[in-house]
mmCIF file of the N, C-alpha and C atoms, coordinates in Angstrom:
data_MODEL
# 
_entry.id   MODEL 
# 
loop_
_atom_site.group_PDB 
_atom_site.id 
_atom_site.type_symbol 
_atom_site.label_atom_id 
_atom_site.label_alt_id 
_atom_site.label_comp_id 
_atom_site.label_asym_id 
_atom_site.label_entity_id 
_atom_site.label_seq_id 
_atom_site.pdbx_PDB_ins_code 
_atom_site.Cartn_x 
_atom_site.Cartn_y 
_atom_site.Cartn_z 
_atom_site.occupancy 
_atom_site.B_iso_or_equiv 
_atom_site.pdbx_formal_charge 
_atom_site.auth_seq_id 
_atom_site.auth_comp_id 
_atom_site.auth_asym_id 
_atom_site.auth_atom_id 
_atom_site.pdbx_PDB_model_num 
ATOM 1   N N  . UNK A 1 1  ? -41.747 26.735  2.358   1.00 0.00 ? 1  UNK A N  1 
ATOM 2   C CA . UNK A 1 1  ? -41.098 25.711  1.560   1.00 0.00 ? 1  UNK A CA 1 
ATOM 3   C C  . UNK A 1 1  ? -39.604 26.012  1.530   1.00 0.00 ? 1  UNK A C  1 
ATOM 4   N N  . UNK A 1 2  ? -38.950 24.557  1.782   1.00 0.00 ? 2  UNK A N  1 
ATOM 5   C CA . UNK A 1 2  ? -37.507 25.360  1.669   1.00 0.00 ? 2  UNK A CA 1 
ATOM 6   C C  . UNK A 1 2  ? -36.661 25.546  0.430   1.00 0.00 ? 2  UNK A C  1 
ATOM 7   N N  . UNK A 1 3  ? -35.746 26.003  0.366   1.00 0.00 ? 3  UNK A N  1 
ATOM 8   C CA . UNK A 1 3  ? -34.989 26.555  -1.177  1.00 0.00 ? 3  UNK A CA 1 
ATOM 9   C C  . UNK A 1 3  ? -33.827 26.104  -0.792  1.00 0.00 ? 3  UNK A C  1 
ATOM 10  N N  . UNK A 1 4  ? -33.609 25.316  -2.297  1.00 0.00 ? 4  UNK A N  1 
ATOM 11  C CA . UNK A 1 4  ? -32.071 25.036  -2.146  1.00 0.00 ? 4  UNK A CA 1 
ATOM 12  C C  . UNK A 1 4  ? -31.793 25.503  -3.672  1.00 0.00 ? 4  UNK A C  1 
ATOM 13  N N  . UNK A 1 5  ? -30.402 25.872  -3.886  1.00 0.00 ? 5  UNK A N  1 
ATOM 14  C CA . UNK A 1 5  ? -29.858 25.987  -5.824  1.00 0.00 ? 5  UNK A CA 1 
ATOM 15  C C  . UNK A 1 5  ? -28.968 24.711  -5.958  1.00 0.00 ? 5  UNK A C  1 
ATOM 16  N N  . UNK A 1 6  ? -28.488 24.909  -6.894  1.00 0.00 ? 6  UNK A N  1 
ATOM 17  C CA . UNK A 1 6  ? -28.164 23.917  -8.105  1.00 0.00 ? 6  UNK A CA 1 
ATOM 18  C C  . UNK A 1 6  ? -26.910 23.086  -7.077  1.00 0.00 ? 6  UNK A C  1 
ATOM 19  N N  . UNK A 1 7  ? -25.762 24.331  -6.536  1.00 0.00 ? 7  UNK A N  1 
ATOM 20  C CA . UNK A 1 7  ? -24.598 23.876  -5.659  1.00 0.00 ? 7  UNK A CA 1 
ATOM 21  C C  . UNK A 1 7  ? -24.644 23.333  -4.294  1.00 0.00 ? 7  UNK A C  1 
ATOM 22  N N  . UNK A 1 8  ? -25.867 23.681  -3.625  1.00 0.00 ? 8  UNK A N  1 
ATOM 23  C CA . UNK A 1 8  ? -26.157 22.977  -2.282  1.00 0.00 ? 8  UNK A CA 1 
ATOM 24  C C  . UNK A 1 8  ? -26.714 21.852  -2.902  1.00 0.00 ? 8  UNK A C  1 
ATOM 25  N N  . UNK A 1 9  ? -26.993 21.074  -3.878  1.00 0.00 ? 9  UNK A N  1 
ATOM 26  C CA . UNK A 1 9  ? -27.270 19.886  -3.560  1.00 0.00 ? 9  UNK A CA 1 
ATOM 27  C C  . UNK A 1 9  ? -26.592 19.037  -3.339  1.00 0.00 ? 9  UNK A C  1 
ATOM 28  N N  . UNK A 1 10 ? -25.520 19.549  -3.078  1.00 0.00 ? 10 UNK A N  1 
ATOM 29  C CA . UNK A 1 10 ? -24.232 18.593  -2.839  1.00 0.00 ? 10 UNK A CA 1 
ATOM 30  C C  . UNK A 1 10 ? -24.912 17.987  -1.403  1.00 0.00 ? 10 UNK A C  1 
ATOM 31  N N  . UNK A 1 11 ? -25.371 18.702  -0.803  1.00 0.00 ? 11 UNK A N  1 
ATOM 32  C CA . UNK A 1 11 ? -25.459 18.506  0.639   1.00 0.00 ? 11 UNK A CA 1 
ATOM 33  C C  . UNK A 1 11 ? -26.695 17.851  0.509   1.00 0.00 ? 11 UNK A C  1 
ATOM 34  N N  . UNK A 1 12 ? -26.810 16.476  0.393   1.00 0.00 ? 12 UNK A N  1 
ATOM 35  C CA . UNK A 1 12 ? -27.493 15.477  0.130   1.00 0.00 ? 12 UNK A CA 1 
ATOM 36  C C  . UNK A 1 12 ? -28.258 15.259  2.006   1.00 0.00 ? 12 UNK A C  1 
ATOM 37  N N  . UNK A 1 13 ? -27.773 15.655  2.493   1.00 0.00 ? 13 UNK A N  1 
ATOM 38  C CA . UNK A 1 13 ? -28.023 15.282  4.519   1.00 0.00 ? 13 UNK A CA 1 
ATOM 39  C C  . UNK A 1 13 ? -29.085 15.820  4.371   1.00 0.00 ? 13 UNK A C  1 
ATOM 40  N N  . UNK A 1 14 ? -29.282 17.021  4.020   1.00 0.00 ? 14 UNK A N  1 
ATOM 41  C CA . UNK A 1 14 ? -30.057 18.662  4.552   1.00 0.00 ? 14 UNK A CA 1 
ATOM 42  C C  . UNK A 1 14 ? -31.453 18.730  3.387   1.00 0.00 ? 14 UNK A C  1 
ATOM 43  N N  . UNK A 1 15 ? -30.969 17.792  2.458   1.00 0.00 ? 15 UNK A N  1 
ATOM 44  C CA . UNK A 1 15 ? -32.259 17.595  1.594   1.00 0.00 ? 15 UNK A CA 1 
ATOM 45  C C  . UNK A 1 15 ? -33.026 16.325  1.468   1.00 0.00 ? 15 UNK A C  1 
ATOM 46  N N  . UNK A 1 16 ? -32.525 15.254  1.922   1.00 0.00 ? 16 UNK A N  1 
ATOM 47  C CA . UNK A 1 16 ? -32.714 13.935  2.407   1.00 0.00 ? 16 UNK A CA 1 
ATOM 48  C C  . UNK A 1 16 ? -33.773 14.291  3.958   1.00 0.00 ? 16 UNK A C  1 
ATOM 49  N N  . UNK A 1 17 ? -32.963 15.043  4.972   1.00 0.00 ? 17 UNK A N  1 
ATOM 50  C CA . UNK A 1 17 ? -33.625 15.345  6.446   1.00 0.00 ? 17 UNK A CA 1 
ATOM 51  C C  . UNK A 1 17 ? -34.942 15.976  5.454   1.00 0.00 ? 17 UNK A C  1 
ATOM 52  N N  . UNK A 1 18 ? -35.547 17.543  5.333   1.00 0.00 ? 18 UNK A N  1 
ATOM 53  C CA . UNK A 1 18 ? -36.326 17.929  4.380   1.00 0.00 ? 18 UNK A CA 1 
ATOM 54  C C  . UNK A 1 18 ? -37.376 17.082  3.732   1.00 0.00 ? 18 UNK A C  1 
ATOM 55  N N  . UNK A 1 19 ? -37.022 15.969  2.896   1.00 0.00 ? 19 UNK A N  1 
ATOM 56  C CA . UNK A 1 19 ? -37.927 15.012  2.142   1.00 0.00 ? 19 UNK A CA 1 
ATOM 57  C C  . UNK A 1 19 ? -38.397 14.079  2.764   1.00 0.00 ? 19 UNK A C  1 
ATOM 58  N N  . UNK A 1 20 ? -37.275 13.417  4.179   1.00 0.00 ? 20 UNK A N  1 
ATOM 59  C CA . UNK A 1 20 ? -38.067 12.736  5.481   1.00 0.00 ? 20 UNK A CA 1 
ATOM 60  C C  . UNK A 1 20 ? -39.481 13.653  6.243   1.00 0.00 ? 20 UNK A C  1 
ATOM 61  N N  . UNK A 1 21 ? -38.950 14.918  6.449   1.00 0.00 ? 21 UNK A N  1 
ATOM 62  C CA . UNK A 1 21 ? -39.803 15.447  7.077   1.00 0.00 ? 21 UNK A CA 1 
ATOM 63  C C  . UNK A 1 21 ? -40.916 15.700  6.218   1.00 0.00 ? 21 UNK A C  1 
ATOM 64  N N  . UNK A 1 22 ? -41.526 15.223  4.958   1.00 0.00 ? 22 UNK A N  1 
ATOM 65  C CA . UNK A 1 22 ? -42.753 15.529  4.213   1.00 0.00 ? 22 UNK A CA 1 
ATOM 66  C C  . UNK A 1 22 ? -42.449 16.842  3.471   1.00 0.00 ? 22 UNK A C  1 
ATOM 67  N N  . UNK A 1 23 ? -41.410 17.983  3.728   1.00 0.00 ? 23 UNK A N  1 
ATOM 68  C CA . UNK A 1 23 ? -41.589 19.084  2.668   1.00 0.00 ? 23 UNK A CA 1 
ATOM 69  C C  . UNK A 1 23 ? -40.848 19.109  1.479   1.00 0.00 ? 23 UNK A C  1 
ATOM 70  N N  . UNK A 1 24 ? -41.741 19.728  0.563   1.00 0.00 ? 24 UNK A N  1 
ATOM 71  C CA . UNK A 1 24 ? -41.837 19.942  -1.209  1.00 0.00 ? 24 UNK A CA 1 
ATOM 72  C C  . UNK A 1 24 ? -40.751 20.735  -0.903  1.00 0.00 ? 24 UNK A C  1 
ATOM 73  N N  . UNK A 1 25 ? -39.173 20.791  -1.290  1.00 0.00 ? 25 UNK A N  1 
ATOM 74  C CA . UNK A 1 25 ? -37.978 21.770  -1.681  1.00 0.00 ? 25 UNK A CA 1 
ATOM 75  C C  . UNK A 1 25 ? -38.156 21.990  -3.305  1.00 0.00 ? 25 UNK A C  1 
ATOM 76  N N  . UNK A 1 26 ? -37.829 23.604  -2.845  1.00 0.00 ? 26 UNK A N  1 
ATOM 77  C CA . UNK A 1 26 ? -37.932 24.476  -4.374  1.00 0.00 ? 26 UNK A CA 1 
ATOM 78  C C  . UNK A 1 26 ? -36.281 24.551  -4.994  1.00 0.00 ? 26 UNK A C  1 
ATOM 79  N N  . UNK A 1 27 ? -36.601 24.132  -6.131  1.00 0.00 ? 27 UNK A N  1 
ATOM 80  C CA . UNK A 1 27 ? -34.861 24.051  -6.454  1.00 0.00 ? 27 UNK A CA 1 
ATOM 81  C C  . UNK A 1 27 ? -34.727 25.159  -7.598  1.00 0.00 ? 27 UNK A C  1 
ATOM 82  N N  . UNK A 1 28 ? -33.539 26.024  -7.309  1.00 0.00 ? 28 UNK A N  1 
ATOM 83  C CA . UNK A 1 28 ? -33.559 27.061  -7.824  1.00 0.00 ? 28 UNK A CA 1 
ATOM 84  C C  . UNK A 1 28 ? -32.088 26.842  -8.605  1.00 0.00 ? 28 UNK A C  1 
ATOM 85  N N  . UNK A 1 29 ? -31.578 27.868  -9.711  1.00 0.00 ? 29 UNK A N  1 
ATOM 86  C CA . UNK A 1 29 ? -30.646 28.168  -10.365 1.00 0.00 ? 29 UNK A CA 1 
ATOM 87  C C  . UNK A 1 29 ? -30.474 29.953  -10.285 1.00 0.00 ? 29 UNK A C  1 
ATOM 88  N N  . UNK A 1 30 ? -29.738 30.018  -9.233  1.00 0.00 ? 30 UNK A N  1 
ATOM 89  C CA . UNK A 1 30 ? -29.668 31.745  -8.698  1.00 0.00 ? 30 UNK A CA 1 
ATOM 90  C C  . UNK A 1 30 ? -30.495 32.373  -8.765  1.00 0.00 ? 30 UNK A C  1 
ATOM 91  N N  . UNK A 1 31 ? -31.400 32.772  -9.321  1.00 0.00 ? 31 UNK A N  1 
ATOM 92  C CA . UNK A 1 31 ? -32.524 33.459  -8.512  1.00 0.00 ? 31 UNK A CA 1 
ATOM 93  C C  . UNK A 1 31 ? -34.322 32.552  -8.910  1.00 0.00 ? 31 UNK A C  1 
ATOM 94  N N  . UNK A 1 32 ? -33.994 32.210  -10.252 1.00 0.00 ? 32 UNK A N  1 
ATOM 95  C CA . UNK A 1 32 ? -34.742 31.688  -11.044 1.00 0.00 ? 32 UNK A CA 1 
ATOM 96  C C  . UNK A 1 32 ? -35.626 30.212  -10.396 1.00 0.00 ? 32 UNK A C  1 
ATOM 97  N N  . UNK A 1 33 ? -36.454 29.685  -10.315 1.00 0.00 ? 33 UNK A N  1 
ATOM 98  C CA . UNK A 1 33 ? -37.098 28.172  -10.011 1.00 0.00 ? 33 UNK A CA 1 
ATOM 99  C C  . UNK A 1 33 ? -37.155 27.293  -11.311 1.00 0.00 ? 33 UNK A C  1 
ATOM 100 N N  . UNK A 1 34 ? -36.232 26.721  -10.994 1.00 0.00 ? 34 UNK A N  1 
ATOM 101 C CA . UNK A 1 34 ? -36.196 25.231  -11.920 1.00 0.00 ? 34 UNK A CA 1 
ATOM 102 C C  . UNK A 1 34 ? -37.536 23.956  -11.779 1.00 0.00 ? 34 UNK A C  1 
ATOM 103 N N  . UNK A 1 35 ? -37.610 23.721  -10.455 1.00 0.00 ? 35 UNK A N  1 
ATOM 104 C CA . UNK A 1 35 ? -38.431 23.221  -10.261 1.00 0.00 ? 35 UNK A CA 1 
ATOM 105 C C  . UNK A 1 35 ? -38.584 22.596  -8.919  1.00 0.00 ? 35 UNK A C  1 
ATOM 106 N N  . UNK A 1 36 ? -39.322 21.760  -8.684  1.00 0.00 ? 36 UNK A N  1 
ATOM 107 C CA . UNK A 1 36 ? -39.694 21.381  -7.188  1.00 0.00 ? 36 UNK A CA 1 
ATOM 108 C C  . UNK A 1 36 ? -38.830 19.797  -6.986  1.00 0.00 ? 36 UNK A C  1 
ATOM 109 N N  . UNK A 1 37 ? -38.191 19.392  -6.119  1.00 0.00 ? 37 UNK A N  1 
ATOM 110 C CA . UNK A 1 37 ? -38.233 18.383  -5.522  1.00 0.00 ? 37 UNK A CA 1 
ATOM 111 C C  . UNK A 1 37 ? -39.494 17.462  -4.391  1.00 0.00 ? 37 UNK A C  1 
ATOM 112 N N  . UNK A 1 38 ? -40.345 16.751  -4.958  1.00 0.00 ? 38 UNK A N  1 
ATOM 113 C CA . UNK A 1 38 ? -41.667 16.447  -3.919  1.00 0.00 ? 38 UNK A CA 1 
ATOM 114 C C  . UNK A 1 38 ? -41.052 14.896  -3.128  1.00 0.00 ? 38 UNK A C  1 
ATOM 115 N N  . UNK A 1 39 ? -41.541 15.151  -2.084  1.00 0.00 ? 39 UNK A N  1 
ATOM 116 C CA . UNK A 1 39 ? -41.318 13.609  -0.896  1.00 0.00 ? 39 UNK A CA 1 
ATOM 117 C C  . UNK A 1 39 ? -42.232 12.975  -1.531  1.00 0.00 ? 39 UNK A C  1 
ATOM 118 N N  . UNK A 1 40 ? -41.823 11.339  -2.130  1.00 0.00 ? 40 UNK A N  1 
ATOM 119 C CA . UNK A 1 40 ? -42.457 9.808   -1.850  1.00 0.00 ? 40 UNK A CA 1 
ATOM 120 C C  . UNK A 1 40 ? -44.007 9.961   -0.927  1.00 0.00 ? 40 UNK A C  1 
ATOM 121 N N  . UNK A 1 41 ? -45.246 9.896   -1.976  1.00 0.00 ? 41 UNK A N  1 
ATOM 122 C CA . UNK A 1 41 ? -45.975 9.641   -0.758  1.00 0.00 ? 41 UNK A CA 1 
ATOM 123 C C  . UNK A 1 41 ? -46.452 8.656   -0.141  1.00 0.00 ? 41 UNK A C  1 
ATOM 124 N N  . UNK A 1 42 ? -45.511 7.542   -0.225  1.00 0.00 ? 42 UNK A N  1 
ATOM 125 C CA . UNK A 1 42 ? -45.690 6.148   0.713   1.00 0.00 ? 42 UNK A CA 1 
ATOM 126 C C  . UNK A 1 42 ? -44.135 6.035   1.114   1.00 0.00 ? 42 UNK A C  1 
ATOM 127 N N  . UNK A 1 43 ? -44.230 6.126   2.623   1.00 0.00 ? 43 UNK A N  1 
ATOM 128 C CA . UNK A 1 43 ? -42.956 5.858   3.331   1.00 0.00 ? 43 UNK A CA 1 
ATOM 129 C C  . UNK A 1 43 ? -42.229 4.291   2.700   1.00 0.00 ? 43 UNK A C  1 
ATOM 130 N N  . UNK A 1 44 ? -41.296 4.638   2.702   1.00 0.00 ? 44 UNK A N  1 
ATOM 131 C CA . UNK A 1 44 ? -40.105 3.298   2.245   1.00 0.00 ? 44 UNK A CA 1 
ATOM 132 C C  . UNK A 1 44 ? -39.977 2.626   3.604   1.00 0.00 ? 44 UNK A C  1 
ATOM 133 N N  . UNK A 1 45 ? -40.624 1.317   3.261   1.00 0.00 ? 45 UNK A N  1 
ATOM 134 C CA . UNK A 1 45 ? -40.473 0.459   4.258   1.00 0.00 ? 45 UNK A CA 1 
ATOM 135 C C  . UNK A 1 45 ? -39.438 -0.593  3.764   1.00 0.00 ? 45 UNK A C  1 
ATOM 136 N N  . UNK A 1 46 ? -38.831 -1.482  4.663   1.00 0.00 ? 46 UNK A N  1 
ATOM 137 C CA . UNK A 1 46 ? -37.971 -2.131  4.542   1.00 0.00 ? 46 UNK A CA 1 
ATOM 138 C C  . UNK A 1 46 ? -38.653 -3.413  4.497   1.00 0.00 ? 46 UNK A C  1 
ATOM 139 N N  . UNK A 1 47 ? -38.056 -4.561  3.519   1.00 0.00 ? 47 UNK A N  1 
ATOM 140 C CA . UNK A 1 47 ? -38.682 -5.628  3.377   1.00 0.00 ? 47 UNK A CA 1 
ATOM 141 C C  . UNK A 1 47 ? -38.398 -6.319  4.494   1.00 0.00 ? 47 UNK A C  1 
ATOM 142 N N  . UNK A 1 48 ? -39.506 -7.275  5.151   1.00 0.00 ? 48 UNK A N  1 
ATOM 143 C CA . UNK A 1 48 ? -38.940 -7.925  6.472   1.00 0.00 ? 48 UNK A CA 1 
ATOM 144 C C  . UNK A 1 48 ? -38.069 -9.190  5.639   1.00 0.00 ? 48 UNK A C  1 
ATOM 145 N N  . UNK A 1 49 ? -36.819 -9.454  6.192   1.00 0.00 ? 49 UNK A N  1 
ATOM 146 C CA . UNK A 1 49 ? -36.189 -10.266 5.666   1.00 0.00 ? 49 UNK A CA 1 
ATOM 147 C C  . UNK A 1 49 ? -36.249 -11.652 6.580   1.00 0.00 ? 49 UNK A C  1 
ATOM 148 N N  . UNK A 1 50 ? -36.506 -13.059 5.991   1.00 0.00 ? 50 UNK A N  1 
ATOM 149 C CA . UNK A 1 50 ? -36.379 -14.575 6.329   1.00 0.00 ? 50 UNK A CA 1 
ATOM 150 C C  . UNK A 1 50 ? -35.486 -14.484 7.710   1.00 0.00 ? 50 UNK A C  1 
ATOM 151 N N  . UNK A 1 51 ? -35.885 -15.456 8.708   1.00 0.00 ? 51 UNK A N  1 
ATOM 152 C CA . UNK A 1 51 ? -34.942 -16.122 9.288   1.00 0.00 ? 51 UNK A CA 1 
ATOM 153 C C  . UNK A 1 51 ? -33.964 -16.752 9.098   1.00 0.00 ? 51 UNK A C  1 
ATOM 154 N N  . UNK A 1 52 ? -32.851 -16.393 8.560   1.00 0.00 ? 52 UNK A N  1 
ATOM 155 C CA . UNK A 1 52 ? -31.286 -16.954 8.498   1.00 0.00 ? 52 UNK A CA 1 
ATOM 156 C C  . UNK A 1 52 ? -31.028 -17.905 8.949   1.00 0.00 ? 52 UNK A C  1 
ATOM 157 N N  . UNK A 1 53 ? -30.644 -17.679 10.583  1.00 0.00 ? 53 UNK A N  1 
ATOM 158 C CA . UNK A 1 53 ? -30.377 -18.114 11.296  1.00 0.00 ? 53 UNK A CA 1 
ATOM 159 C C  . UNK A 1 53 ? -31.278 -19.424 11.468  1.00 0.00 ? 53 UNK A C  1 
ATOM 160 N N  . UNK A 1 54 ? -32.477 -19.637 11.341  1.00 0.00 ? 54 UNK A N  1 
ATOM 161 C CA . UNK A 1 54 ? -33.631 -20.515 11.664  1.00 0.00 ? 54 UNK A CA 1 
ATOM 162 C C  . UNK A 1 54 ? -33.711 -21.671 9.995   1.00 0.00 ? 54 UNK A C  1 
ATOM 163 N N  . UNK A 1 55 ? -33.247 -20.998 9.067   1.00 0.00 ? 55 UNK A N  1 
ATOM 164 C CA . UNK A 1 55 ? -33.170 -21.918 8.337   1.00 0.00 ? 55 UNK A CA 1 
ATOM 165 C C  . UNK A 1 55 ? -31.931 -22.338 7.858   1.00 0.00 ? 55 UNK A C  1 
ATOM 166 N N  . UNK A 1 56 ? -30.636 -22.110 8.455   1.00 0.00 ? 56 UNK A N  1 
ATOM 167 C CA . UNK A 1 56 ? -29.483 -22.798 8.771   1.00 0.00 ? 56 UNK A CA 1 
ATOM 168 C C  . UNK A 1 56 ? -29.669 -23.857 9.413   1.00 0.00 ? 56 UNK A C  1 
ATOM 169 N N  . UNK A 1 57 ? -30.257 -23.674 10.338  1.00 0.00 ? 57 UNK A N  1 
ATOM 170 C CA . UNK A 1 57 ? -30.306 -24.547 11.680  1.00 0.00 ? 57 UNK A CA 1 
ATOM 171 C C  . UNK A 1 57 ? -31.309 -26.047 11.232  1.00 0.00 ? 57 UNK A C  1 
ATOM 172 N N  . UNK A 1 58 ? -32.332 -25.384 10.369  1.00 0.00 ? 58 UNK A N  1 
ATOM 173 C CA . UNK A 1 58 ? -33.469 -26.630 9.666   1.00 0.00 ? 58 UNK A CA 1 
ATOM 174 C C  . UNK A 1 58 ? -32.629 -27.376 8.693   1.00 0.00 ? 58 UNK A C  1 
ATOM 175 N N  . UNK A 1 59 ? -31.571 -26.701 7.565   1.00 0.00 ? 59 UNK A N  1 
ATOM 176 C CA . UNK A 1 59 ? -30.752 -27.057 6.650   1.00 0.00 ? 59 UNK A CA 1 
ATOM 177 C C  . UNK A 1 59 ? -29.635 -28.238 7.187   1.00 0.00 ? 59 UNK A C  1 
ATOM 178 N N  . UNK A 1 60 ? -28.885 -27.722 8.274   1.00 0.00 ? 60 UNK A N  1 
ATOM 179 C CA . UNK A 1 60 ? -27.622 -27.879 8.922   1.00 0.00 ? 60 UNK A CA 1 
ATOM 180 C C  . UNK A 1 60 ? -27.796 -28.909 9.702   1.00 0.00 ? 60 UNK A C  1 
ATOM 181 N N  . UNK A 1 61 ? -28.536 -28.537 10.569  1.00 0.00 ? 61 UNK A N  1 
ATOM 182 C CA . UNK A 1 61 ? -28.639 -28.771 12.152  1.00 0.00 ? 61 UNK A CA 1 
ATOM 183 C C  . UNK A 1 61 ? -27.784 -27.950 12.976  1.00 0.00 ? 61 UNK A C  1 
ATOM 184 N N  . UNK A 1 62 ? -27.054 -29.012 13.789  1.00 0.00 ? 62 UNK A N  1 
ATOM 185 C CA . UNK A 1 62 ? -25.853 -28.190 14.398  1.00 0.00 ? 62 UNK A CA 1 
ATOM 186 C C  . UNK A 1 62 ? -24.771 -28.223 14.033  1.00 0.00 ? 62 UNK A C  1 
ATOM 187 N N  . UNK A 1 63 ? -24.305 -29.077 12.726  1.00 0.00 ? 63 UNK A N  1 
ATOM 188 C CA . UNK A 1 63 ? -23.371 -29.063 12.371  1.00 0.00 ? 63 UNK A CA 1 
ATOM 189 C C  . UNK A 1 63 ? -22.411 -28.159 12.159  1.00 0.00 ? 63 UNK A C  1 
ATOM 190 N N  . UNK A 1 64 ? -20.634 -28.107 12.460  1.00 0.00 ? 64 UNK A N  1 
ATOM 191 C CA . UNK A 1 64 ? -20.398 -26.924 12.235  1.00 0.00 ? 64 UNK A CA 1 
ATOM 192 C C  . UNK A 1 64 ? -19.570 -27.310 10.918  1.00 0.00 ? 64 UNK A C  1 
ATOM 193 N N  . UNK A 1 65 ? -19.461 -26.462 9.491   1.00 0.00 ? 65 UNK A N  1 
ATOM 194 C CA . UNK A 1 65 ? -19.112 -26.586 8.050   1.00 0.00 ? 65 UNK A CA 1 
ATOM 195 C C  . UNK A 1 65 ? -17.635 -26.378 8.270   1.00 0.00 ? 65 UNK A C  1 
ATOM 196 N N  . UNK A 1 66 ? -16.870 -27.050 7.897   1.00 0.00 ? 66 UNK A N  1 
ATOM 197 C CA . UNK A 1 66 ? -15.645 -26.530 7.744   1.00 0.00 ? 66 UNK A CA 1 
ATOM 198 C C  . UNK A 1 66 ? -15.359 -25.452 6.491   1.00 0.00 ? 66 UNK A C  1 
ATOM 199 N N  . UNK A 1 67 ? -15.560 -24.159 6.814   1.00 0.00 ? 67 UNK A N  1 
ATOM 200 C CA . UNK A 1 67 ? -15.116 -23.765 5.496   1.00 0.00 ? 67 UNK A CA 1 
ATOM 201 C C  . UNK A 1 67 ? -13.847 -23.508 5.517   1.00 0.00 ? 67 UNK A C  1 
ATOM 202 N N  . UNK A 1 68 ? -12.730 -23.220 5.928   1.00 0.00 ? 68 UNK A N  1 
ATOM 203 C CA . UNK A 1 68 ? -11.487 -23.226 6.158   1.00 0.00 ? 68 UNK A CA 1 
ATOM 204 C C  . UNK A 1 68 ? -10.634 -24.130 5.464   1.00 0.00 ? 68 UNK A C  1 
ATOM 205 N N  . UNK A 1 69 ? -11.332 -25.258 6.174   1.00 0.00 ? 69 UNK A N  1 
ATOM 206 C CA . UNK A 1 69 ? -10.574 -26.858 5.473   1.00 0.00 ? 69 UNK A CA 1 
ATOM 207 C C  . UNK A 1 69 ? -11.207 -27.105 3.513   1.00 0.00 ? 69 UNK A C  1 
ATOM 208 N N  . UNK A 1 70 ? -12.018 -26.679 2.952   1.00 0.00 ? 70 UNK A N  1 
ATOM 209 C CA . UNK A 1 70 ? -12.652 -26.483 1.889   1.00 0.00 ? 70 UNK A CA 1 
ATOM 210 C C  . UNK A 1 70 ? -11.787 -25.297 1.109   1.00 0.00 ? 70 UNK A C  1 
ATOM 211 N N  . UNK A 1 71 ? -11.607 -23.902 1.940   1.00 0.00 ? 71 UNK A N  1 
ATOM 212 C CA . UNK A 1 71 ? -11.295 -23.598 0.942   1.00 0.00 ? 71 UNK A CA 1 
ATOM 213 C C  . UNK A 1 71 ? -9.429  -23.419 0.485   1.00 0.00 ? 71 UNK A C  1 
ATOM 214 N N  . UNK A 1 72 ? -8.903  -24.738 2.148   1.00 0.00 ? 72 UNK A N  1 
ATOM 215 C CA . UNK A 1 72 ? -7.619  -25.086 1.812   1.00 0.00 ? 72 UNK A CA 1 
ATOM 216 C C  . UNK A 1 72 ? -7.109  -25.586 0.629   1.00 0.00 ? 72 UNK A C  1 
ATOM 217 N N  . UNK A 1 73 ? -8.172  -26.590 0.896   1.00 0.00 ? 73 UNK A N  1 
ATOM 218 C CA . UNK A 1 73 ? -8.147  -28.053 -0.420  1.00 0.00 ? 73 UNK A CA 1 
ATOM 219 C C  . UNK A 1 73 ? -8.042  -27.551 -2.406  1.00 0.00 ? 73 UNK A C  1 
ATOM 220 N N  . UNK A 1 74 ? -9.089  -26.691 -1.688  1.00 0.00 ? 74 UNK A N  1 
ATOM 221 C CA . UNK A 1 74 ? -9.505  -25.887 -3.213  1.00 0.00 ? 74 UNK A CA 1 
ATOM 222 C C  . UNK A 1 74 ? -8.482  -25.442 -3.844  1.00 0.00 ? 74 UNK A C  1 
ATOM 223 N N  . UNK A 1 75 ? -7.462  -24.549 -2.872  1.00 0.00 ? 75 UNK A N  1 
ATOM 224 C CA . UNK A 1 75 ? -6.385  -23.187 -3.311  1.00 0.00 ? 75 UNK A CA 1 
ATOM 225 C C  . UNK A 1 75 ? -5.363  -24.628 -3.463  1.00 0.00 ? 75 UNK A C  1 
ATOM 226 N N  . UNK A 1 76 ? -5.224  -26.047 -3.203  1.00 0.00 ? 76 UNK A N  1 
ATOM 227 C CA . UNK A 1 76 ? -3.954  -26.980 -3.300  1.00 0.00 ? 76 UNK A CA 1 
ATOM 228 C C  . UNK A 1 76 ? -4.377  -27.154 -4.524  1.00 0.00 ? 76 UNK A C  1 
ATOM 229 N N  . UNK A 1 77 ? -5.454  -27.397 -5.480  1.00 0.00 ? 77 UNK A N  1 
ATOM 230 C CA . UNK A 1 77 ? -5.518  -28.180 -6.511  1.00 0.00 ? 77 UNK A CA 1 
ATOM 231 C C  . UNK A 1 77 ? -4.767  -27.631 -7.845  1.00 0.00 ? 77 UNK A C  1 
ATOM 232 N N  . UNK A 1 78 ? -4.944  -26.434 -7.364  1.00 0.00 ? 78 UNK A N  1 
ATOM 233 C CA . UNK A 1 78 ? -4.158  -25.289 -8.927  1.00 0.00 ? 78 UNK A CA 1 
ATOM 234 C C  . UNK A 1 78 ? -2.688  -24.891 -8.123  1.00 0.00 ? 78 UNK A C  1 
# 
């Protein structure tokens, strides 16, 4: 199991890599065990996110938006 103390946790890389790889880090205060850091036991998956692009295109069509000319108009009124 690996050991880290109180001041290496700065090094967030080396204990992040560690908790990817499945191992329990022992967290210490100079010689003493504070306690354990344990890895998530369901991997963090990423939500699949909507087609953007595909529901622009259903919204839009092909139109192209002027936003330029919009947000000319806007910045003239004040």
């Amino acid at each position: 199991m690996p050991k880290i103390n109180m001041r290496q946790l700065r090094d967030t890389r080396k204990l992040k890599a560690w908790l990817q790889a499945g191992k329990t880090v022992e967290l210490r205060d100079r010689n003493t065990v504070v306690g354990q850091i344990i890895p998530s036991a369901a991997p963090h998956s990423l939500a699949k996110l909507p087609d953007f692009a595909a529901r622009r295109k259903r919204i839009f069509g092909d139109r192209v938006l002027p936003g330029a000319d919009l947000l000319i108009e806007e910045r003239g009124r004040y």
